[in-house]
N, C-alpha and C positions, 0 to 999 in steps of 0.2 A: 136533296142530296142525290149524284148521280150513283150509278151502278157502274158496278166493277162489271164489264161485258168480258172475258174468256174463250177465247179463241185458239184453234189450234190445238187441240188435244190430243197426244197421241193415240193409234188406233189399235194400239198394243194391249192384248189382256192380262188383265191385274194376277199376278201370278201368288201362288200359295207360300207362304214363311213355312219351311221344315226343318224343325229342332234339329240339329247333330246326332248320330249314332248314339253319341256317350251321354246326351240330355237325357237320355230314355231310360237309363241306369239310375241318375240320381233320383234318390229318395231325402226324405226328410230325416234332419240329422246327422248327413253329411257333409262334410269340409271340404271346402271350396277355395279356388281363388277366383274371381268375375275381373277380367282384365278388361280395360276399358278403351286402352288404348297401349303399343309398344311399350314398356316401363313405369305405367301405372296400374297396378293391378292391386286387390283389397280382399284379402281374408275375410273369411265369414262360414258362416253355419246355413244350410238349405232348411227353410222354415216351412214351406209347401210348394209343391209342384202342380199345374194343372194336367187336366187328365189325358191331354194328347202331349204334355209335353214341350209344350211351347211356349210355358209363362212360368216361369221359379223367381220366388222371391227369397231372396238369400239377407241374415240376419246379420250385417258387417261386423268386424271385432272394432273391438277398441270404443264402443259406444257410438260408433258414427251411422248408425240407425240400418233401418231394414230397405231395400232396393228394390223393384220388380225389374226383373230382366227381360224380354221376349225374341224368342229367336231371330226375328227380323232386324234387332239394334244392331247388330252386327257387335253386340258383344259376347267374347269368349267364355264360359265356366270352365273351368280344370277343376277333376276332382285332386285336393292332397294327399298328397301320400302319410299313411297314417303314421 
Protein backbone atom coordinates (compact mmCIF):
# COMPACT_ATOMS: atom_id res chain seq x y z
CA UNK A 1 0.00 0.00 0.00
CA UNK A 2 1.56 3.45 -1.02
CA UNK A 3 1.57 6.42 1.43
CA UNK A 4 -0.18 9.51 1.25
CA UNK A 5 3.11 11.88 1.04
CA UNK A 6 1.82 15.81 2.08
CA UNK A 7 3.26 18.62 0.78
CA UNK A 8 3.02 22.00 1.15
CA UNK A 9 1.78 23.04 4.39
CA UNK A 10 1.18 26.14 5.34
CA UNK A 11 3.54 28.01 7.52
CA UNK A 12 1.03 29.77 9.50
CA UNK A 13 0.50 29.09 13.23
CA UNK A 14 -2.43 27.17 14.57
CA UNK A 15 -4.19 29.85 16.16
CA UNK A 16 -6.41 29.53 19.53
CA UNK A 17 -10.75 28.91 19.30
CA UNK A 18 -11.93 31.83 21.83
CA UNK A 19 -15.66 31.39 23.23
CA UNK A 20 -17.66 34.81 22.66
CA UNK A 21 -18.14 37.17 25.47
CA UNK A 22 -21.60 35.79 26.13
CA UNK A 23 -20.25 31.88 26.18
CA UNK A 24 -18.67 32.86 29.56
CA UNK A 25 -22.04 33.89 31.11
CA UNK A 26 -23.88 30.63 30.35
CA UNK A 27 -24.19 28.47 33.06
CA UNK A 28 -26.09 25.19 33.38
CA UNK A 29 -29.67 25.24 33.18
CA UNK A 30 -29.94 27.78 30.80
CA UNK A 31 -32.08 28.27 27.69
CA UNK A 32 -30.47 28.50 24.69
CA UNK A 33 -30.94 28.54 20.97
CA UNK A 34 -27.46 26.85 19.05
CA UNK A 35 -28.12 28.04 15.47
CA UNK A 36 -26.42 26.07 13.25
CA UNK A 37 -26.68 27.81 10.28
CA UNK A 38 -29.02 31.19 8.91
CA UNK A 39 -32.67 29.61 9.65
CA UNK A 40 -31.91 26.67 11.46
CA UNK A 41 -31.49 27.13 14.80
CA UNK A 42 -32.72 24.27 17.91
CA UNK A 43 -33.94 25.09 21.40
CA UNK A 44 -32.51 23.45 24.32
CA UNK A 45 -31.30 23.55 27.77
CA UNK A 46 -27.17 24.07 28.64
CA UNK A 47 -26.40 20.76 30.50
CA UNK A 48 -22.53 21.56 31.20
CA UNK A 49 -20.18 23.97 30.23
CA UNK A 50 -16.25 23.37 30.24
CA UNK A 51 -14.02 25.45 32.46
CA UNK A 52 -12.59 27.88 29.92
CA UNK A 53 -15.71 28.04 28.22
CA UNK A 54 -15.13 26.68 25.11
CA UNK A 55 -17.07 23.28 24.97
CA UNK A 56 -21.31 23.43 26.16
CA UNK A 57 -23.10 20.77 25.55
CA UNK A 58 -26.69 21.78 25.27
CA UNK A 59 -29.71 19.27 25.99
CA UNK A 60 -32.02 19.90 22.53
CA UNK A 61 -36.06 20.01 23.10
CA UNK A 62 -38.30 18.07 21.61
CA UNK A 63 -36.25 14.69 22.33
CA UNK A 64 -33.77 15.22 19.68
CA UNK A 65 -30.74 14.47 22.10
CA UNK A 66 -27.82 16.29 23.69
CA UNK A 67 -25.06 18.15 21.13
CA UNK A 68 -21.49 19.49 22.08
CA UNK A 69 -20.83 22.59 20.67
CA UNK A 70 -17.06 24.16 20.58
CA UNK A 71 -16.31 27.46 19.96
CA UNK A 72 -14.38 26.96 16.87
CA UNK A 73 -17.76 25.11 14.85
CA UNK A 74 -18.50 28.44 14.08
CA UNK A 75 -21.76 27.73 15.75
CA UNK A 76 -23.87 30.42 17.35
CA UNK A 77 -25.56 29.89 21.19
CA UNK A 78 -28.06 32.82 22.09
CA UNK A 79 -29.17 32.69 25.45
CA UNK A 80 -33.44 32.99 25.37
CA UNK A 81 -35.11 35.39 26.60
CA UNK A 82 -37.00 34.11 29.70
Amino acid sequence: MAKRKTTGWPEAPVLRAVPAEHWKQLRRGDRVKVKLAPGFENPGQVDAVSGDHSVVWVNLDGGRGRTLVHCGDGVEIVPQES
